[in-house]
C-alpha positions as CSV (number, residue, x, y, z in Angstrom):
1,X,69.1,-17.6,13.4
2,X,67.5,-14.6,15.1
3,X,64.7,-13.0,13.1
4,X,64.3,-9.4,11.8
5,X,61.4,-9.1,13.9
6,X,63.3,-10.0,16.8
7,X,66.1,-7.8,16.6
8,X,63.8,-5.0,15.8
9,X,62.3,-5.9,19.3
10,X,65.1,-6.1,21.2
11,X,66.6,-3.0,19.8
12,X,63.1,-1.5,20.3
13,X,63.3,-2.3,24.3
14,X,66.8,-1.3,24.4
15,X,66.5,2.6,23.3
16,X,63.3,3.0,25.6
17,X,65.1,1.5,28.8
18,X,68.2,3.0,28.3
19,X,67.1,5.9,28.1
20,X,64.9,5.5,31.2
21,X,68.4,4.1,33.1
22,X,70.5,7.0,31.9
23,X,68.3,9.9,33.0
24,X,65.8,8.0,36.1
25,X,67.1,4.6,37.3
26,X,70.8,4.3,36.9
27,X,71.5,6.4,40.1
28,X,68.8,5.1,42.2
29,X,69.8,1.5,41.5
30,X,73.2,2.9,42.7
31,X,71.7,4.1,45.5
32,X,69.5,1.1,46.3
33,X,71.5,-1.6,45.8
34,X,75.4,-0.9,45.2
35,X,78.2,-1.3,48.6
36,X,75.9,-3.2,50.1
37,X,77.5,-6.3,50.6
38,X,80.5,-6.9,52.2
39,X,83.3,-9.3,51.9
40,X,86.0,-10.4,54.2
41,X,89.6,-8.9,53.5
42,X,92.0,-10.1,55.8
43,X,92.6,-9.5,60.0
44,X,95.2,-7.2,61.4
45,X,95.6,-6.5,65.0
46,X,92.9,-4.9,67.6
47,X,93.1,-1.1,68.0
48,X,91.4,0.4,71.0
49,X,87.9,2.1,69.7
50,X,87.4,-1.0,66.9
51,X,84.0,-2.6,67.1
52,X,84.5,-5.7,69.4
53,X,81.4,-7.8,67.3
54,X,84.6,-7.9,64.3
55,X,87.2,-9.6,67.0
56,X,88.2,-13.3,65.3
57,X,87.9,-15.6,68.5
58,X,90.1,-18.3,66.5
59,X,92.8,-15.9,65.7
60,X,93.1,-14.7,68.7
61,X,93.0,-17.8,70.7
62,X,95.7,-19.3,68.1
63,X,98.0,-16.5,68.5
64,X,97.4,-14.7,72.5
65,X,96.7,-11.1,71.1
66,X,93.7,-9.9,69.8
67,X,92.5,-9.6,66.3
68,X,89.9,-8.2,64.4
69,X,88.5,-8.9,61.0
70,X,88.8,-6.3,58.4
71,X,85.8,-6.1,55.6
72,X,85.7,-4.4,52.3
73,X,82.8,-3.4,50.6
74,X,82.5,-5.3,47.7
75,X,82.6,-3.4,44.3
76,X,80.6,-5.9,42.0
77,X,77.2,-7.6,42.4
78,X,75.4,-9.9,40.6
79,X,71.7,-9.4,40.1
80,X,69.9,-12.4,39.2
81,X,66.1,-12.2,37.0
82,X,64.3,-14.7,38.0
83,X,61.1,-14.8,35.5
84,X,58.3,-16.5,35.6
85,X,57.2,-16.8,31.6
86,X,54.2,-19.7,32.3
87,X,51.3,-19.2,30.1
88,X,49.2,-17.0,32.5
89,X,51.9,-14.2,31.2
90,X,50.5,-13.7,28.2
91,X,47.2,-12.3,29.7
92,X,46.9,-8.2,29.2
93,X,43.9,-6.4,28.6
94,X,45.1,-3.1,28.0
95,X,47.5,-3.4,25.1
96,X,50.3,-4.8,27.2
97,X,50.6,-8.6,28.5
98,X,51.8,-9.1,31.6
99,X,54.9,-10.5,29.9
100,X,55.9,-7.8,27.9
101,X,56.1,-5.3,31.1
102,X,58.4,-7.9,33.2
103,X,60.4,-8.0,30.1
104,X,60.8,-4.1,30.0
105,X,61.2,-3.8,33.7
106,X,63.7,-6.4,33.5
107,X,65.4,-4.7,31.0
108,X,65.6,-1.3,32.9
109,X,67.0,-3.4,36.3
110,X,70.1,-5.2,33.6
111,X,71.0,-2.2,31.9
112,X,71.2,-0.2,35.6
113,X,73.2,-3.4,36.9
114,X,75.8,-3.1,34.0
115,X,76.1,0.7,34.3
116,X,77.0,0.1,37.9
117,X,79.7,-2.5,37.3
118,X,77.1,-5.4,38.0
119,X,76.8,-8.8,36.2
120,X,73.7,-10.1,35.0
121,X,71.5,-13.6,35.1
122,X,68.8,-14.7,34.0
123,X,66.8,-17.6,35.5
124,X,63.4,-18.3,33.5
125,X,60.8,-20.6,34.8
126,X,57.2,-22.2,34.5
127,X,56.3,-25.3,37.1
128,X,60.0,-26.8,35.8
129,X,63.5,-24.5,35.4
130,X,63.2,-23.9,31.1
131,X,66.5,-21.9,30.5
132,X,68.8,-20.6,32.3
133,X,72.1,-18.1,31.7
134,X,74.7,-17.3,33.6
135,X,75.8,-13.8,35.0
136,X,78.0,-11.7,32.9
137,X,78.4,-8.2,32.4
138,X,78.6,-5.9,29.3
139,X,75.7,-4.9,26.9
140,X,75.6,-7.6,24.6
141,X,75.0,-9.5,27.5
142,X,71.8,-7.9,28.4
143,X,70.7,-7.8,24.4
144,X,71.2,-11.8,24.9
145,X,69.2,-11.9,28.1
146,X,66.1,-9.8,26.4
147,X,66.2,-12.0,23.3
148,X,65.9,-15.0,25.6
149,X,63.0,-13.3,27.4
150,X,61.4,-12.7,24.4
151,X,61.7,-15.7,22.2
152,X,61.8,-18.4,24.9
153,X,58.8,-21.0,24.4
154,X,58.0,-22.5,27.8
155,X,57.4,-26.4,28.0
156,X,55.7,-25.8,31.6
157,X,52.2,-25.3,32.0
158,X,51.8,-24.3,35.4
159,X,54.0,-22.1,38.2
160,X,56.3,-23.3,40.6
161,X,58.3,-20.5,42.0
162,X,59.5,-22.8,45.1
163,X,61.7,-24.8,42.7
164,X,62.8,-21.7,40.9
165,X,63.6,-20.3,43.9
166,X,65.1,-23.5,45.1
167,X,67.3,-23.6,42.4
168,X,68.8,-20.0,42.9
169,X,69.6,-21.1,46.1
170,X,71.7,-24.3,45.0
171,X,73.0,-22.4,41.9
172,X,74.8,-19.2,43.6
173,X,76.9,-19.6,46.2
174,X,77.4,-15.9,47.0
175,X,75.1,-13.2,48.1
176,X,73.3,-11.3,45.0
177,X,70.4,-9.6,44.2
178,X,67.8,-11.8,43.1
179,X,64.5,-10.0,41.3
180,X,61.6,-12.4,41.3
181,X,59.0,-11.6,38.6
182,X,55.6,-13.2,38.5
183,X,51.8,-12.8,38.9
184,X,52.3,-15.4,41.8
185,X,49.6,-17.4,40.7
186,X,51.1,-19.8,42.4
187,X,51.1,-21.4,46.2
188,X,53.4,-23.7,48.6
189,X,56.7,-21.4,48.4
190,X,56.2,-19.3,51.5
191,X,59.5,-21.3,53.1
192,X,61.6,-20.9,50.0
193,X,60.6,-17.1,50.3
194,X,62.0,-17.2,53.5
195,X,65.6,-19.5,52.9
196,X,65.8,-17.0,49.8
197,X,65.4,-13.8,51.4
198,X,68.0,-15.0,54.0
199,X,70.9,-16.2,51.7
200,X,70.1,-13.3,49.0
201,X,68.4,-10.3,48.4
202,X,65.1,-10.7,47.7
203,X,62.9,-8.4,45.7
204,X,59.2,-9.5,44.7
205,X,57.7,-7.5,41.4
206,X,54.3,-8.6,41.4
207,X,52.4,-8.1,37.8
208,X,49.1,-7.5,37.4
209,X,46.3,-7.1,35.1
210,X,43.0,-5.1,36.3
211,X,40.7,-7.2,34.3
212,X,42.3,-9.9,36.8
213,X,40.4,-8.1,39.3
214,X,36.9,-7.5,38.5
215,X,35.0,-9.5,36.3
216,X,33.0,-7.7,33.5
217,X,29.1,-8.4,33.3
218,X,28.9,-9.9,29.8
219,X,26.9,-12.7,30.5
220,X,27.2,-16.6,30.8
221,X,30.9,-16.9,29.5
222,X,33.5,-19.7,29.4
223,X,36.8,-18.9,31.9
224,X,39.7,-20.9,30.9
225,X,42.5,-21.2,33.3
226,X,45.7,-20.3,30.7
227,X,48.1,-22.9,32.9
228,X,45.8,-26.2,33.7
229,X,43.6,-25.8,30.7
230,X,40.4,-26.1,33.3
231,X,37.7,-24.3,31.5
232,X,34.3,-23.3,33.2
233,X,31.7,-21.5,32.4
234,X,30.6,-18.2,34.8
235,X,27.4,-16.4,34.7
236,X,28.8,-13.1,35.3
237,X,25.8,-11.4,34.5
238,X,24.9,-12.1,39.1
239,X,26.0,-9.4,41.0
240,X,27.0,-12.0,43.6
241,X,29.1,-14.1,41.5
242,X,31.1,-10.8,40.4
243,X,31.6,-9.4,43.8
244,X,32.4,-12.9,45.7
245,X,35.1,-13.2,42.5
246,X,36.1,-9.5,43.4
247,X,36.7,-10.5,46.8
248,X,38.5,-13.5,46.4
249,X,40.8,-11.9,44.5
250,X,41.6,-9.0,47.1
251,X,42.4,-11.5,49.4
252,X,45.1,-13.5,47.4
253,X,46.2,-9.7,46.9
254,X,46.2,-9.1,50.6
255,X,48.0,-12.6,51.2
256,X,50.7,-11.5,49.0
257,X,51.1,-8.3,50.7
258,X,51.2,-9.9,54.5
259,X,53.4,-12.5,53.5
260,X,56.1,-10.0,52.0
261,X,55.9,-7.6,55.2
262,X,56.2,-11.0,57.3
263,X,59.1,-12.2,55.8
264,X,60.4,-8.5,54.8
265,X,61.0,-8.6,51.4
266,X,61.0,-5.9,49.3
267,X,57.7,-5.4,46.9
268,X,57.1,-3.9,43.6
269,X,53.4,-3.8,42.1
270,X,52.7,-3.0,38.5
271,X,49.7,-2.6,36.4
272,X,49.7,-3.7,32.6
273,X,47.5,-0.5,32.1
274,X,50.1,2.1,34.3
275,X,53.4,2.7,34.1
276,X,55.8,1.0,36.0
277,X,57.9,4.3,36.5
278,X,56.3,5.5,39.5
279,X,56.0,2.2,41.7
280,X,60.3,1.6,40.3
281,X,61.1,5.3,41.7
282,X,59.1,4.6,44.8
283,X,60.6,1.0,45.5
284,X,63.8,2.8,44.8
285,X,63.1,5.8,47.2
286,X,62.2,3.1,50.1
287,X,65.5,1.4,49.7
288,X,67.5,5.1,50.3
289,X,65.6,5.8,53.2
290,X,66.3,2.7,54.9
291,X,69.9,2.5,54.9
């Protein structure tokens, strides 16, 4: 049985983020995203003035004359969430976890899929695969997918976004749109970043929590590491033990960065303590102006 407090939730999510798709997001995922793919319709004969790269060599060896292949732009996609919900999620200093805001972003990207025509999945993992559901459309659907995201208790301690990502990869067959959503806390899945981005398309939403980035000075304190349980203690009172944390941190930032323009995948970064709408908008904008 789902709780009261649940539904409430869920409902909650779903009159903010609609709202936010029906009059911001629902024509820029449009824009963004939908005709992009296209699928092979059938081959007719060469007319002069058609693009020579569509000729079908085995067609036209079979039959003497020269054929073409004729695409259609495909009318549905599927967009697949792929979440990362290990206990380094739960972190948020500002009112917000870091789980909460993938689970409202999330909800804004399904509810602009299904306006569009678009079905829906939803891959959730930790260091193992804990739940997965397959694409469907409608908006009961999408209620389903943000219940999961919100009730789902992950058996995983740690990250492993290669095997997430691996999985993806062996699960869908066809081209989709595949939103990965994590703090990346994670390393080792540069190559499945790579086979991923080719097969699909792959968009990074990296989530982040400023107090992630600077340590306060409040003394000798104990730092526990939410996903191995390591727990050390930090004398953050030293000006050098704050800045050479500070600048650690900017460089896994930078990494992150780098490694997305290297392998040209599309980037979102949001803050627990901003809103997401500008960063969405702009990611959105980027996409336009490209095609």
């Amino acid at each position: 049985m789902i709780s009261k407090e649940i539904l409430q939730k869920v409902r909650k999510i779903e009159i903010r983020t609609k709202g936010m798709v029906n009059s911001i997001f629902g024509g820029e995922y449009q824009s963004a995203f939908k005709g992009r793919g296209m699928e092979f319709s059938e081959v007719r004969e060469y007319i002069y003035g058609d693009d020579i790269r569509q000729i079908d060599w085995n067609v036209t060896a079979r039959t003497g004359d020269l054929f073409i292949k004729k695409f259609e732009e495909e009318r549905e996609q599927t967009l697949m969430l792929c979440v990362d919900i290990s206990p380094s999620g739960v972190f948020g200093s500002r009112g917000q976890s870091k789980m909460e805001l993938a689970i409202e972003i999330c909800a804004v990207l399904a509810f602009s899929a299904i306006k569009n025509g678009d079905k829906v999945g939803l891959v959730l993992f930790t260091d193992e695969i804990e739940k997965v559901i397959p694409p469907k459309k409608g908006r009961l659907h999408v209620l389903r997918l943000i219940r999961e995201l919100l009730t789902t208790e992950p058996e995983g301690n740690g990250t492993d976004i290669s095997e997430a990502l691996s999985y993806i990869n062996r699960l869908l067959n066809r081209r989709a749109i595949i939103i990965l959503a994590s703090d990346f806390q994670d390393n080792q899945y540069d190559r499945q970043l790579k086979i991923t981005n080719r097969k699909h398309d792959l968009v990074n939403i990296f989530i982040n929590d400023k107090l992630e980035d600077d340590l306060p000075n409040l003394g000798l304190i104990p730092l526990k590491d939410a996903e191995t349980g390591e727990e050390i203690l930090v004398d953050t009172s030293s000006e050098k033990v704050r800045n050479e944390y500070r600048r650690k941190r900017r460089q896994q930032k930078e990494e992150l960065r780098n490694q997305s323009l290297r392998r040209k995948i599309d980037m979102i970064e949001v803050e627990t303590n901003a809103s997401y709408i500008r960063p969405l908008i702009a990611f959105f904008r980027r996409r336009m102006h490209r095609y």
